[in-house]
N, C-alpha and C positions, 0 to 999 in steps of 0.2 A: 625215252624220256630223258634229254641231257639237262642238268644243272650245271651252271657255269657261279663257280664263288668268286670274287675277286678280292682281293685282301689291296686294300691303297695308302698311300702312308701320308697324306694329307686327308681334304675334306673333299666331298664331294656334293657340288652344287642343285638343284632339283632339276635344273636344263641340263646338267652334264646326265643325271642320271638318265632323264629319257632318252636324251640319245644315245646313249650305251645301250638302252635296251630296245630300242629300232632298231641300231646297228647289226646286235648279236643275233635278234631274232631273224635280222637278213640272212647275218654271216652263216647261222646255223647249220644252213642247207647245204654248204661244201663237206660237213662229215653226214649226209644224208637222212639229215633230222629236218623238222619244220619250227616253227616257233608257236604250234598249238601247243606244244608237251613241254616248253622250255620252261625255268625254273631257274631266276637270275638272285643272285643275293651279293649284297656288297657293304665289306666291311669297312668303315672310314677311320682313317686317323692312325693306321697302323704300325707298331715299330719296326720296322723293317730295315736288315742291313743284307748288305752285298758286296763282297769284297771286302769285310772289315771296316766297311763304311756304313753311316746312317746317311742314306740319299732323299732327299728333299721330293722325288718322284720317283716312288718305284712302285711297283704290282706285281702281285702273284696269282695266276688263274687257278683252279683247279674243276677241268672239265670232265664230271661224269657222264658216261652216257650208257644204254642199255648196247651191247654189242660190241663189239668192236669196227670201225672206219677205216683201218687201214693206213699203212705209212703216206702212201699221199696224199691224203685227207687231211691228215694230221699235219700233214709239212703246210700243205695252204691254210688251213685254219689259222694256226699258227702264224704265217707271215699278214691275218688277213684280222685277227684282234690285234697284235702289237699295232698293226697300222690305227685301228680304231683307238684304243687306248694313245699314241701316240697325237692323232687327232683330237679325241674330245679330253683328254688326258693331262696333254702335253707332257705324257710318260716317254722317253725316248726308249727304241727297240731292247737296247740292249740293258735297261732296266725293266723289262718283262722277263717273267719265267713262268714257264706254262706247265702242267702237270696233266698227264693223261688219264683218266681213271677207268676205260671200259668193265665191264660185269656183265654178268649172265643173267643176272637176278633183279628186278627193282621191283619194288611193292608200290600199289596207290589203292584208293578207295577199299580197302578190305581184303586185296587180291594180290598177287607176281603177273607180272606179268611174262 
């Protein structure tokens, strides 16, 4: 069950947002998930700085998932939302920062799974 947050430091449109969440539920499948269990949320209007700067487009991911995907997974995910954020975004790469969050543990319906 991956959750993907995004934290963005403008607004985000209702057409931006669907496509972000077609995209991700694509992109999903490169760390070995599907987009039945996915779990997208996104914060708008964010203050976000980087580099001692407040940038006009920047994003921060933070993707949990049950398990862990491994370093290759991670490195294409990785180059494969910046591209979508960069796309429906107009965030350029190297205003993305991406966090990884695997566990052992996730709870739904009453249960761990």
């Amino acid at each position: 069950m991956p959750f993907i947050n995004t934290k963005y430091s403008a607004s985000i449109t209702a057409e931006q947002e669907t496509a972000l969440k077609t995209e991700l539920g694509r992109a999903i499948s490169l760390l070995g998930k599907s987009e039945t269990w996915l779990m997208l949320g996104f914060e708008q209007n964010c203050s976000l700085y980087f580099q001692g700067e407040k940038s006009e487009k920047i994003a921060y991911a933070e993707v949990s998932l049950l398990g862990d995907a491994g370093d290759s997974a991670y490195r294409g995910f990785t180059a494969e939302l910046c591209r979508i954020y960069n796309e429906v975004l107009g965030v350029p790469a190297d205003k993305v920062y991406v966090k990884y969050s695997p566990t052992s543990y996730w709870g739904w319906n009453g249960r761990n799974f």
